[in-house]
N, C-alpha and C positions, 0 to 999 in steps of 0.2 A: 595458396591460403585455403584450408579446408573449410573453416567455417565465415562466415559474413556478417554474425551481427551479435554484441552481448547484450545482458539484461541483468540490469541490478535491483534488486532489493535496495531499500533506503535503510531503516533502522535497524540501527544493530552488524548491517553488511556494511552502507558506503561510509557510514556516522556513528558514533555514540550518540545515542537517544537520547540522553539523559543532558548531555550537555552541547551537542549537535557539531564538535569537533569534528572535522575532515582531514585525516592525517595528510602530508605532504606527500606521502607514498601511494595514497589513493590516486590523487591527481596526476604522479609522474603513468602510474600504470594506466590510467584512462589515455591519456596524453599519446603515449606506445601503441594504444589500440587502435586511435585515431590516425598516427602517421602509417599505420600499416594497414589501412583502408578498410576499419572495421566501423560496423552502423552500430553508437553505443545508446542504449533504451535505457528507460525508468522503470521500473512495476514496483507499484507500492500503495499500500492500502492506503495511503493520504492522499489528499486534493492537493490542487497547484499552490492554492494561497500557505498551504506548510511545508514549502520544500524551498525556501528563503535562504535556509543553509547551503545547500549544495548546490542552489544555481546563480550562486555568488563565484564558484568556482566551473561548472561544468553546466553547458548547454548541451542539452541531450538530441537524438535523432526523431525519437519518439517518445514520449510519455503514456504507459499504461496504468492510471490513476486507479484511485476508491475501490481496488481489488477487483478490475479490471473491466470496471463500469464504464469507465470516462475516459478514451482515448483522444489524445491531443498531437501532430506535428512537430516537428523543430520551432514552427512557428506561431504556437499555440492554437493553431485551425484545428476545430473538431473534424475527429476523423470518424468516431463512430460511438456510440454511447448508450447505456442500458438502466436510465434510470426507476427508479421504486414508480410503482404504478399509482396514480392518482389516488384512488379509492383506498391501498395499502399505507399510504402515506396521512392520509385522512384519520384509517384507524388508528396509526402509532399517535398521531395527535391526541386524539379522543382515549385512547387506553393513558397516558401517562400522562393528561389531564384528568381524569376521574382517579388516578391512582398516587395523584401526587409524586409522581418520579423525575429525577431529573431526567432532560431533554435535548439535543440540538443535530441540526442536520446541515450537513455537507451537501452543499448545489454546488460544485464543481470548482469556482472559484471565490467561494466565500462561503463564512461558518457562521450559522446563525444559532444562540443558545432561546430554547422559548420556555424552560421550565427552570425550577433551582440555580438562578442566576450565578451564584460566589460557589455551589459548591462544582460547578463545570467550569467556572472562568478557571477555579484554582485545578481540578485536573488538568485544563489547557495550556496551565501554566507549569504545572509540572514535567509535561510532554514538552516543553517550549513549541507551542501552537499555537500564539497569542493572535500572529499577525491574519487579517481580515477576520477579525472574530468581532462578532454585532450582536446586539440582544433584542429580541422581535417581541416583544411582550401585547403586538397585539394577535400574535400566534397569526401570519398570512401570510408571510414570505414563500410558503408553498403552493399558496393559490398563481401562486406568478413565475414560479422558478422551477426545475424541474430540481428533485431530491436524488440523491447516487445514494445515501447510506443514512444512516441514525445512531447515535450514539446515546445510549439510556444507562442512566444511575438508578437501581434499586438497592434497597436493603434484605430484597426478601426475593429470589433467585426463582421460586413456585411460581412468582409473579407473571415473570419471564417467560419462562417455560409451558407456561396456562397460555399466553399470549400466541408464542412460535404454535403450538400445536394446532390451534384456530388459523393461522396462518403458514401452509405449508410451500407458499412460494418465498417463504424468507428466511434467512440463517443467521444467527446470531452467535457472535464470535465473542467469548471472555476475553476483557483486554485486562494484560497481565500488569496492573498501575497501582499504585497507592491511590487510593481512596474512598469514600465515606460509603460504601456499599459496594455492590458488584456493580461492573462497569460494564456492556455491551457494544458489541460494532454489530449494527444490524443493518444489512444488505440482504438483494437479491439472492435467492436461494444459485439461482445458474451464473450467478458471476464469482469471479473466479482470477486469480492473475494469466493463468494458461490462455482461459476464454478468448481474453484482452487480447493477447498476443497474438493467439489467431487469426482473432480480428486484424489485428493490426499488419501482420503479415504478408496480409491477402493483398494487401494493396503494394507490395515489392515484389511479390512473387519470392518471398522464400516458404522453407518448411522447416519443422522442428530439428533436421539434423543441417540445417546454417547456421543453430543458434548453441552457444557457451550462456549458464545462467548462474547467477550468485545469488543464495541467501541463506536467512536463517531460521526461519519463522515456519509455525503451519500453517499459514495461509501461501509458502512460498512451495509447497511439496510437488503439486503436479507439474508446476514449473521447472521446478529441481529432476523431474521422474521423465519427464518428455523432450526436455533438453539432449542433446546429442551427448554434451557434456553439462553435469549438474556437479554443483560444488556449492556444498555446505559449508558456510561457517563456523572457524573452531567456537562459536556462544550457541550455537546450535544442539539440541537434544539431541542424544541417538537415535530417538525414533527417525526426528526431522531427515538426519545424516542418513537411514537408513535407503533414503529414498534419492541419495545424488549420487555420483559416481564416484567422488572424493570428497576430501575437506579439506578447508586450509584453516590457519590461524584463526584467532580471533581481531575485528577492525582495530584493538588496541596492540596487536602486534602483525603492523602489517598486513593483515589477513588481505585482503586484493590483491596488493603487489608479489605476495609468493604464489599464491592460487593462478595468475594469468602468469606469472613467471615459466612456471612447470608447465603449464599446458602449451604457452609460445615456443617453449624451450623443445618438449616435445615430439610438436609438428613440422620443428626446424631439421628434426634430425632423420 
């Protein structure tokens, strides 16, 4: 067996987003990687408390969370973790309270909204994100909890961008959703799902050519790019694809079960 361990993306790779369906084909191929002694991983730009879907069906070896902040064990033990610094966290406060934007932040296992209450409940509703989601209206759940990411509603995108430039240790990623403005994922400018994985690595002693990686996303590229083997997504852009070694289908056809098919198939020969 050449390689030792996969890494899946979440949306759009293991699930439909939109309605968080886990095809039967997903499971039988994870299941295959399993009896044939491979270490199957999480990476995905979501916290633990939204991945209710897929760990109804699949317990993973590692979790490399919030874009590769928040690494967790098979047994939910922090393994290692990178989150938004005190003082940074402070100003996204204070910026999208003086600016009226909506607001809420991921601590690793729980989602707190502190700004524009109904118009994030209903984005989280749209993502189906509901579950551990709290409303902190008296804006303090960060004085006590560490923050992995931020997610901000504006109408007016200069806002944003005034902000990130004042603040060059942080990255703010367009989430591609319906609604009432532009929508942000703001993290750590140095994390990354690759990062995570490093990290997480260090501790089995593998390196980038033990590992096969799935996704679809540009948060998933350097993943896709350092992977020994990377495989895009057929819901993947060309760019994204430009950067894995293959593609397969899309999750509503299959896209896992042919992608590890070919690659097992292969190595067999």
């Amino acid at each position: 067996m050449k390689h030792k361990i996969v890494f899946f993306d979440m949306d759009g790779t293991l699930y439909q987003t939109e309605n968080d369906i886990v095809q039967p084909s997903t499971i039988e191929a994870i299941q295959e990687l399993r009896k044939r002694g491979y270490m199957v991983c999480a990476a995905t730009g979501r916290p633990l408390n939204q991945m209710d879907s897929i760990l109804k069906h699949v317990q993973f070896d590692y979790y490399i969370l919030i874009n590769g902040s928040y690494i967790l064990d098979g047994a939910f033990e922090e393994v290692d973790s990178k989150p938004i610094s005190t003082q940074t966290v402070k100003d996204i406060v204070e910026f999208c309270g003086q600016n009226e934007l909506g607001l809420m932040f991921h601590f690793g296992d729980a989602t707190y909204i502190y700004n524009k209450f109904y118009p994030m409940y209903d984005f989280c509703k749209y993502c189906n994100v509901l579950n551990s989601l709290f409303y902190d209206p008296s804006q303090s759940y960060h004085r006590r909890h560490r923050a992995y990411n931020a997610v901000i509603l504006t109408r007016e995108k200069k806002e944003i961008d005034d902000f990130m430039a004042a603040h060059p240790d942080l990255r703010a990623d367009l989430i591609n959703v319906k609604s009432d403005g532009f929508m942000f994922d703001v993290f750590n400018s140095g994390n990354d799902k690759s990062v995570g994985i490093e990290l997480m690595m260090k501790h089995v002693n593998f390196t980038w050519k033990d590992t096969i990686a799935f996704g679809d996303s540009t948060n998933d590229i350097h993943m896709l790019q350092k992977a020994d083997i990377g495989v895009a997504m057929g819901s993947a852009t060309d760019y994204v694809k430009s950067f894995a070694n293959f593609s397969t289908t899309s999750v509503y056809d299959n896209g896992i079960y042919n992608g590890l098919k070919k690659i097992l198939d292969d190595q067999e020969e």
